[in-house]
C-alpha positions in Angstrom: -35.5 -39.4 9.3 -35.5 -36.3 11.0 -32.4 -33.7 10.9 -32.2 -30.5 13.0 -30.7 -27.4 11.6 -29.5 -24.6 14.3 -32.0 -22.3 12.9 -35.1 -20.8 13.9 -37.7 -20.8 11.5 -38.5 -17.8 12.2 -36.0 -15.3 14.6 -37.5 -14.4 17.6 -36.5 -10.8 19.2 -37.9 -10.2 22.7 -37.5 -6.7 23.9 -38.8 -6.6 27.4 -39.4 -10.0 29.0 -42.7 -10.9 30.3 -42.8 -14.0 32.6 -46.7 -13.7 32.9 -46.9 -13.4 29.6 -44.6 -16.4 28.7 -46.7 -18.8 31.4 -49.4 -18.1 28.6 -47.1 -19.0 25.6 -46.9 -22.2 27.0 -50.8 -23.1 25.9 -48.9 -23.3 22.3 -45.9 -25.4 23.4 -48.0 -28.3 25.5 -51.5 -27.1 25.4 -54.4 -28.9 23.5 -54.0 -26.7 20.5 -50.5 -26.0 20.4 -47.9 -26.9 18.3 -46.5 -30.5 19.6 -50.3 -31.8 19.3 -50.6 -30.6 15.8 -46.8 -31.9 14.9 -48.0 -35.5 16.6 -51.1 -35.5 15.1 -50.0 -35.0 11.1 -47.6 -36.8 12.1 -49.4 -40.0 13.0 -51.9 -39.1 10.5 -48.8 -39.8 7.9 -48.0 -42.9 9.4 -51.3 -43.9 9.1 -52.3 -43.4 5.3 -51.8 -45.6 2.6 -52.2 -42.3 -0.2 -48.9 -41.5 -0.7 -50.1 -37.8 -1.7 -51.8 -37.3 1.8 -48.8 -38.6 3.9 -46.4 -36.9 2.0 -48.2 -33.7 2.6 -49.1 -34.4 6.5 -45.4 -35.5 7.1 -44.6 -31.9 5.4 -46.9 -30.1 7.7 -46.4 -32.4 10.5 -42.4 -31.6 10.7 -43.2 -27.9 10.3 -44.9 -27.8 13.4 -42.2 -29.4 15.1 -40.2 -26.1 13.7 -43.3 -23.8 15.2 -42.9 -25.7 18.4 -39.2 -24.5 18.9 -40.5 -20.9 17.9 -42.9 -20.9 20.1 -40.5 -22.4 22.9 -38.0 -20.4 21.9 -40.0 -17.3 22.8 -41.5 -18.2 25.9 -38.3 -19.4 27.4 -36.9 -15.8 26.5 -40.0 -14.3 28.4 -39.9 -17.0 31.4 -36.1 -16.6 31.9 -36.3 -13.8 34.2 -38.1 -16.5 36.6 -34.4 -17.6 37.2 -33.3 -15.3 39.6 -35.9 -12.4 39.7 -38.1 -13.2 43.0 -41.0 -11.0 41.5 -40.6 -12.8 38.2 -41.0 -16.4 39.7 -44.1 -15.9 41.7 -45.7 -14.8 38.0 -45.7 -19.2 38.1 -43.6 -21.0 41.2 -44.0 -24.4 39.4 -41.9 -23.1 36.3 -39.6 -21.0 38.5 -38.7 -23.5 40.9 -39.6 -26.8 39.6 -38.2 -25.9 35.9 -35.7 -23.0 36.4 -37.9 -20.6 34.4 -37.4 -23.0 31.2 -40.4 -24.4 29.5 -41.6 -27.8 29.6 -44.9 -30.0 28.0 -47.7 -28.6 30.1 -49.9 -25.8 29.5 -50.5 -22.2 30.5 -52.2 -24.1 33.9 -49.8 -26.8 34.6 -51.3 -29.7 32.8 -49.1 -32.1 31.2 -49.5 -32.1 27.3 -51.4 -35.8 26.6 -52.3 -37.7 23.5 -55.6 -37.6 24.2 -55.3 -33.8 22.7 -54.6 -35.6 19.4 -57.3 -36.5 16.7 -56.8 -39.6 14.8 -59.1 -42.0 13.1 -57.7 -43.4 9.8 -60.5 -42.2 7.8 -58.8 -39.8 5.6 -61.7 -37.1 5.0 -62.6 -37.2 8.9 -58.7 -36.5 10.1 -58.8 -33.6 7.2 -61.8 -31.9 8.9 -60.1 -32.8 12.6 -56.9 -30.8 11.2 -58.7 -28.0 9.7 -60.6 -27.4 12.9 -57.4 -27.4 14.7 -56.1 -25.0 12.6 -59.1 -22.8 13.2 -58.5 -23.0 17.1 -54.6 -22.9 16.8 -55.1 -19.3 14.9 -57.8 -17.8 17.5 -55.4 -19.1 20.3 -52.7 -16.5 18.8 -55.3 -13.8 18.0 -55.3 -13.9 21.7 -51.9 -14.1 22.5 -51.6 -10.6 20.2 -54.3 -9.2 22.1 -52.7 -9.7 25.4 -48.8 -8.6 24.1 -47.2 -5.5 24.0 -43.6 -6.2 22.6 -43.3 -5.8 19.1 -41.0 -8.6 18.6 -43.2 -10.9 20.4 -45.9 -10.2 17.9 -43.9 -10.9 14.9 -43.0 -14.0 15.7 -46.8 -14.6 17.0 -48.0 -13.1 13.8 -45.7 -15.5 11.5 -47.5 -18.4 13.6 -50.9 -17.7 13.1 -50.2 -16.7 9.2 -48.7 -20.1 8.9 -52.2 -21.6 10.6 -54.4 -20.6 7.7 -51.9 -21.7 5.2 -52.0 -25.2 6.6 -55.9 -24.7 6.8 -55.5 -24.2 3.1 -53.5 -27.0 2.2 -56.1 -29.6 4.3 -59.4 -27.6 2.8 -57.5 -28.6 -0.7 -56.6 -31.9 -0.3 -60.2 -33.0 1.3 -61.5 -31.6 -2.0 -59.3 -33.6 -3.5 -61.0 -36.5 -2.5 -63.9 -36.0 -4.4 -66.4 -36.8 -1.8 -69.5 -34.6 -0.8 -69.8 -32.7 2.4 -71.5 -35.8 4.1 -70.2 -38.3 2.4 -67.9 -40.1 5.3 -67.3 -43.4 5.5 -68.5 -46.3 3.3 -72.0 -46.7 5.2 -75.2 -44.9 4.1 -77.7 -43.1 6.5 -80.8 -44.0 7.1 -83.0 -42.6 4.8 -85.9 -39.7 6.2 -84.7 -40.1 9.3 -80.9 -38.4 8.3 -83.3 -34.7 7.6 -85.5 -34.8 10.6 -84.3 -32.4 12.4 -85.1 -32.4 16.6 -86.5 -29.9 18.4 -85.2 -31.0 21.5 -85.1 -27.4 23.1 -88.6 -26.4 23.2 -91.1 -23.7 25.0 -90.4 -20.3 26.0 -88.6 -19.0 29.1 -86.5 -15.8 30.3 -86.3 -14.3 26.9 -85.4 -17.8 25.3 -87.4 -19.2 22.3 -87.6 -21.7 19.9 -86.0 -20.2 17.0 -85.6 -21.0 13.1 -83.0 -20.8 10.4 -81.9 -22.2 7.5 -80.5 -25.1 9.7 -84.1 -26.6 10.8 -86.2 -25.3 7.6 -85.8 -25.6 4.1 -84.7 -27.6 1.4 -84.8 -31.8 2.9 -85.2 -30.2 6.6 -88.2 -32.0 8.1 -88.8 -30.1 12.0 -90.0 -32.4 14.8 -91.2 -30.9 17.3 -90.7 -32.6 21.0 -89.5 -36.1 19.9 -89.2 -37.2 23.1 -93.0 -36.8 24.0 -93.8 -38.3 20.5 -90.8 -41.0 19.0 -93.2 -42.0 16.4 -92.6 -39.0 14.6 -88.8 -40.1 14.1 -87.8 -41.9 10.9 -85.8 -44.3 12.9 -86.9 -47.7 10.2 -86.7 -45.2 6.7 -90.0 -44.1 6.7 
Protein backbone atom coordinates (compact mmCIF):
# COMPACT_ATOMS: atom_id res chain seq x y z
CA UNK A 1 0.00 0.00 0.00
CA UNK A 2 1.31 3.18 -0.97
CA UNK A 3 0.36 6.67 0.76
CA UNK A 4 1.46 10.08 -0.59
CA UNK A 5 2.41 12.80 1.80
CA UNK A 6 2.33 16.55 0.28
CA UNK A 7 5.92 16.81 0.90
CA UNK A 8 9.00 16.86 -0.95
CA UNK A 9 11.63 14.80 0.17
CA UNK A 10 13.77 17.20 -0.25
CA UNK A 11 12.59 21.23 -1.04
CA UNK A 12 13.52 22.27 -4.27
CA UNK A 13 14.40 26.25 -4.68
CA UNK A 14 14.95 27.30 -8.25
CA UNK A 15 16.30 30.81 -8.67
CA UNK A 16 16.56 31.44 -12.32
CA UNK A 17 14.73 29.01 -14.50
CA UNK A 18 16.46 27.19 -17.20
CA UNK A 19 14.22 25.39 -19.81
CA UNK A 20 17.38 24.02 -21.61
CA UNK A 21 18.54 22.93 -18.68
CA UNK A 22 15.30 21.28 -17.41
CA UNK A 23 14.90 19.28 -21.10
CA UNK A 24 18.08 17.64 -19.48
CA UNK A 25 16.56 16.90 -16.00
CA UNK A 26 14.21 14.94 -17.74
CA UNK A 27 17.01 11.95 -18.46
CA UNK A 28 16.33 11.46 -14.47
CA UNK A 29 12.55 11.48 -14.57
CA UNK A 30 12.02 8.89 -17.78
CA UNK A 31 15.46 8.23 -18.98
CA UNK A 32 17.21 4.72 -18.64
CA UNK A 33 18.94 5.67 -15.50
CA UNK A 34 16.61 7.80 -13.86
CA UNK A 35 14.50 7.57 -11.05
CA UNK A 36 11.10 5.79 -12.29
CA UNK A 37 13.38 2.82 -13.72
CA UNK A 38 15.20 2.39 -10.53
CA UNK A 39 11.67 2.83 -8.39
CA UNK A 40 10.22 -0.02 -10.97
CA UNK A 41 13.05 -2.05 -10.86
CA UNK A 42 13.39 -2.56 -6.78
CA UNK A 43 10.26 -2.52 -6.96
CA UNK A 44 9.64 -5.61 -9.04
CA UNK A 45 12.73 -6.91 -7.64
CA UNK A 46 10.61 -6.98 -4.18
CA UNK A 47 7.80 -8.65 -5.64
CA UNK A 48 9.90 -11.01 -6.90
CA UNK A 49 11.98 -12.44 -3.84
CA UNK A 50 10.98 -14.99 -1.56
CA UNK A 51 13.82 -13.47 1.35
CA UNK A 52 11.89 -11.46 3.30
CA UNK A 53 15.10 -9.35 4.33
CA UNK A 54 15.88 -8.55 0.60
CA UNK A 55 12.21 -7.42 -0.33
CA UNK A 56 11.80 -5.62 2.55
CA UNK A 57 14.84 -3.64 1.91
CA UNK A 58 14.12 -3.25 -2.14
CA UNK A 59 10.52 -2.17 -1.38
CA UNK A 60 12.36 0.46 1.08
CA UNK A 61 14.58 1.71 -1.61
CA UNK A 62 12.23 1.07 -4.36
CA UNK A 63 9.46 3.59 -2.75
CA UNK A 64 12.24 6.05 -2.09
CA UNK A 65 12.82 6.50 -5.59
CA UNK A 66 9.40 7.04 -6.28
CA UNK A 67 10.04 10.15 -3.65
CA UNK A 68 13.39 11.14 -5.91
CA UNK A 69 11.23 10.87 -8.98
CA UNK A 70 8.87 13.77 -7.75
CA UNK A 71 12.22 15.72 -6.71
CA UNK A 72 13.53 15.38 -9.75
CA UNK A 73 10.12 16.28 -11.56
CA UNK A 74 9.48 18.73 -9.27
CA UNK A 75 12.63 20.64 -10.40
CA UNK A 76 12.50 20.23 -13.95
CA UNK A 77 8.89 21.34 -14.19
CA UNK A 78 10.05 24.59 -12.21
CA UNK A 79 12.87 25.02 -14.92
CA UNK A 80 10.56 23.89 -18.03
CA UNK A 81 7.69 26.21 -16.94
CA UNK A 82 8.84 29.21 -18.60
CA UNK A 83 8.12 27.09 -21.92
CA UNK A 84 4.41 28.12 -21.13
CA UNK A 85 4.31 31.34 -22.55
CA UNK A 86 7.90 32.45 -23.21
CA UNK A 87 8.37 31.99 -27.21
CA UNK A 88 12.28 31.91 -26.63
CA UNK A 89 11.79 29.44 -23.77
CA UNK A 90 9.68 26.92 -25.89
CA UNK A 91 11.91 26.54 -28.83
CA UNK A 92 14.65 25.35 -25.99
CA UNK A 93 12.19 21.84 -26.76
CA UNK A 94 8.79 22.46 -29.04
CA UNK A 95 7.63 18.88 -28.09
CA UNK A 96 7.46 19.78 -24.22
CA UNK A 97 6.28 23.41 -25.01
CA UNK A 98 3.63 22.62 -27.20
CA UNK A 99 2.72 19.11 -26.93
CA UNK A 100 3.07 19.16 -22.87
CA UNK A 101 2.61 22.85 -21.86
CA UNK A 102 6.24 23.02 -20.51
CA UNK A 103 5.30 20.20 -17.85
CA UNK A 104 7.23 17.09 -17.74
CA UNK A 105 6.22 13.77 -18.88
CA UNK A 106 7.99 9.90 -19.08
CA UNK A 107 10.48 10.43 -21.90
CA UNK A 108 13.97 11.48 -21.73
CA UNK A 109 16.17 14.53 -22.34
CA UNK A 110 15.59 13.39 -26.40
CA UNK A 111 11.99 12.51 -26.52
CA UNK A 112 12.08 8.85 -25.96
CA UNK A 113 9.38 7.37 -24.06
CA UNK A 114 10.59 5.76 -20.66
CA UNK A 115 10.18 1.64 -21.40
CA UNK A 116 10.61 -1.37 -19.30
CA UNK A 117 13.06 -2.63 -21.23
CA UNK A 118 15.37 0.10 -19.14
CA UNK A 119 14.63 -2.25 -16.13
CA UNK A 120 16.90 -5.22 -14.99
CA UNK A 121 15.29 -8.18 -13.52
CA UNK A 122 16.16 -11.78 -13.34
CA UNK A 123 15.03 -13.39 -10.05
CA UNK A 124 18.47 -14.49 -9.16
CA UNK A 125 19.05 -12.46 -6.11
CA UNK A 126 22.92 -11.86 -6.28
CA UNK A 127 22.66 -11.05 -10.16
CA UNK A 128 19.67 -8.16 -9.55
CA UNK A 129 22.07 -6.93 -6.53
CA UNK A 130 25.02 -6.35 -8.95
CA UNK A 131 22.26 -4.95 -11.74
CA UNK A 132 21.24 -2.33 -8.87
CA UNK A 133 24.56 -1.42 -7.86
CA UNK A 134 25.59 -0.69 -11.38
CA UNK A 135 22.61 1.44 -11.73
CA UNK A 136 23.46 3.28 -8.93
CA UNK A 137 26.92 3.83 -10.24
CA UNK A 138 25.35 5.32 -13.56
CA UNK A 139 22.49 7.15 -11.78
CA UNK A 140 25.32 9.16 -9.63
CA UNK A 141 27.62 10.03 -12.83
CA UNK A 142 24.33 11.10 -14.60
CA UNK A 143 24.02 13.91 -11.71
CA UNK A 144 27.79 14.60 -11.59
CA UNK A 145 26.88 15.82 -15.00
CA UNK A 146 23.90 17.57 -14.39
CA UNK A 147 26.20 19.72 -11.61
CA UNK A 148 28.61 20.26 -14.12
CA UNK A 149 26.19 21.75 -16.60
CA UNK A 150 24.12 24.01 -13.68
CA UNK A 151 24.60 27.21 -12.43
CA UNK A 152 21.73 27.80 -9.86
CA UNK A 153 22.58 27.07 -6.48
CA UNK A 154 19.33 25.70 -5.59
CA UNK A 155 19.30 23.43 -8.42
CA UNK A 156 22.47 21.91 -7.14
CA UNK A 157 21.27 21.19 -3.76
CA UNK A 158 18.63 19.38 -4.71
CA UNK A 159 20.91 17.55 -7.44
CA UNK A 160 23.55 17.08 -4.76
CA UNK A 161 20.92 15.37 -2.18
CA UNK A 162 20.16 12.94 -5.24
CA UNK A 163 23.41 11.74 -6.11
CA UNK A 164 24.35 11.54 -2.14
CA UNK A 165 21.34 9.31 -1.78
CA UNK A 166 22.78 7.11 -4.95
CA UNK A 167 25.88 5.84 -3.11
CA UNK A 168 23.85 5.25 0.00
CA UNK A 169 21.63 2.91 -1.88
CA UNK A 170 24.93 1.51 -3.57
CA UNK A 171 25.86 0.78 0.06
CA UNK A 172 22.89 -0.86 1.14
CA UNK A 173 22.99 -3.42 -2.13
CA UNK A 174 27.04 -3.86 -1.76
CA UNK A 175 25.89 -5.04 1.93
CA UNK A 176 23.24 -7.18 1.42
CA UNK A 177 25.00 -9.17 -1.63
CA UNK A 178 27.63 -9.77 1.03
CA UNK A 179 25.14 -10.96 2.93
CA UNK A 180 24.58 -13.71 0.90
CA UNK A 181 27.65 -15.39 1.52
CA UNK A 182 28.53 -16.24 -1.96
CA UNK A 183 31.93 -15.59 -3.71
CA UNK A 184 32.52 -13.01 -6.44
CA UNK A 185 31.67 -15.72 -9.21
CA UNK A 186 29.69 -17.75 -7.50
CA UNK A 187 26.10 -17.12 -9.53
CA UNK A 188 23.73 -19.41 -9.99
CA UNK A 189 23.59 -23.09 -8.92
CA UNK A 190 25.61 -24.43 -12.10
CA UNK A 191 29.40 -24.84 -12.09
CA UNK A 192 31.79 -23.71 -15.03
CA UNK A 193 33.59 -25.70 -16.93
CA UNK A 194 36.67 -26.34 -15.46
CA UNK A 195 40.26 -24.83 -17.43
CA UNK A 196 38.29 -23.55 -19.82
CA UNK A 197 36.59 -20.72 -17.13
CA UNK A 198 40.66 -19.05 -16.89
CA UNK A 199 41.62 -19.12 -20.51
CA UNK A 200 41.60 -16.02 -21.28
CA UNK A 201 41.12 -14.90 -25.32
CA UNK A 202 43.18 -12.89 -27.13
CA UNK A 203 40.86 -12.08 -29.57
CA UNK A 204 42.33 -8.48 -30.40
CA UNK A 205 45.63 -9.37 -31.70
CA UNK A 206 48.67 -7.65 -33.92
CA UNK A 207 49.82 -4.25 -33.95
CA UNK A 208 48.38 -1.30 -35.81
CA UNK A 209 48.24 2.71 -35.54
CA UNK A 210 49.71 2.89 -32.19
CA UNK A 211 47.47 -0.15 -30.99
CA UNK A 212 48.96 -3.25 -29.30
CA UNK A 213 48.37 -6.21 -27.63
CA UNK A 214 48.59 -5.33 -24.08
CA UNK A 215 48.88 -7.14 -20.53
CA UNK A 216 47.56 -6.67 -17.04
CA UNK A 217 46.65 -8.41 -14.22
CA UNK A 218 43.35 -9.30 -16.14
CA UNK A 219 45.09 -11.77 -18.75
CA UNK A 220 48.24 -12.82 -16.49
CA UNK A 221 48.68 -14.16 -13.24
CA UNK A 222 47.29 -16.21 -10.69
CA UNK A 223 44.67 -19.14 -12.73
CA UNK A 224 45.01 -16.74 -16.01
CA UNK A 225 45.93 -19.01 -18.90
CA UNK A 226 46.48 -16.41 -22.36
CA UNK A 227 45.42 -17.79 -25.72
CA UNK A 228 46.56 -16.29 -28.21
CA UNK A 229 44.36 -16.11 -31.62
CA UNK A 230 41.76 -18.76 -30.74
CA UNK A 231 40.11 -18.40 -33.59
CA UNK A 232 43.05 -19.48 -35.89
CA UNK A 233 43.68 -22.40 -33.27
CA UNK A 234 40.22 -23.71 -31.19
CA UNK A 235 42.16 -26.50 -29.99
CA UNK A 236 43.88 -24.46 -27.64
CA UNK A 237 40.36 -23.77 -25.83
CA UNK A 238 39.37 -25.91 -22.85
CA UNK A 239 35.93 -26.13 -24.19
CA UNK A 240 35.56 -30.45 -22.76
CA UNK A 241 37.66 -29.54 -19.18
CA UNK A 242 40.92 -30.18 -20.31
Amino acid sequence: MYHHVKKLMYTVKVGDPDPRFGNMLLEQFGGANGELAAAMQYSVQGLNTDDPGLKDMLMDIGTEELSHLEVIGTLARMHLKPMKKDRDAAEADPLIAICGGGGVNLYNSMGNAWTADYLKITGQPEVDLRSNIAAEARAKIVYERLIDFCDDPGSKDALQFLMTREITHMKVFMTALDSLGKKPLEIGKLKPTEGLVDQYFNDSTGEGDGAKDMTGPWNEGGDWERVDNPAFEPGKMKVDGD
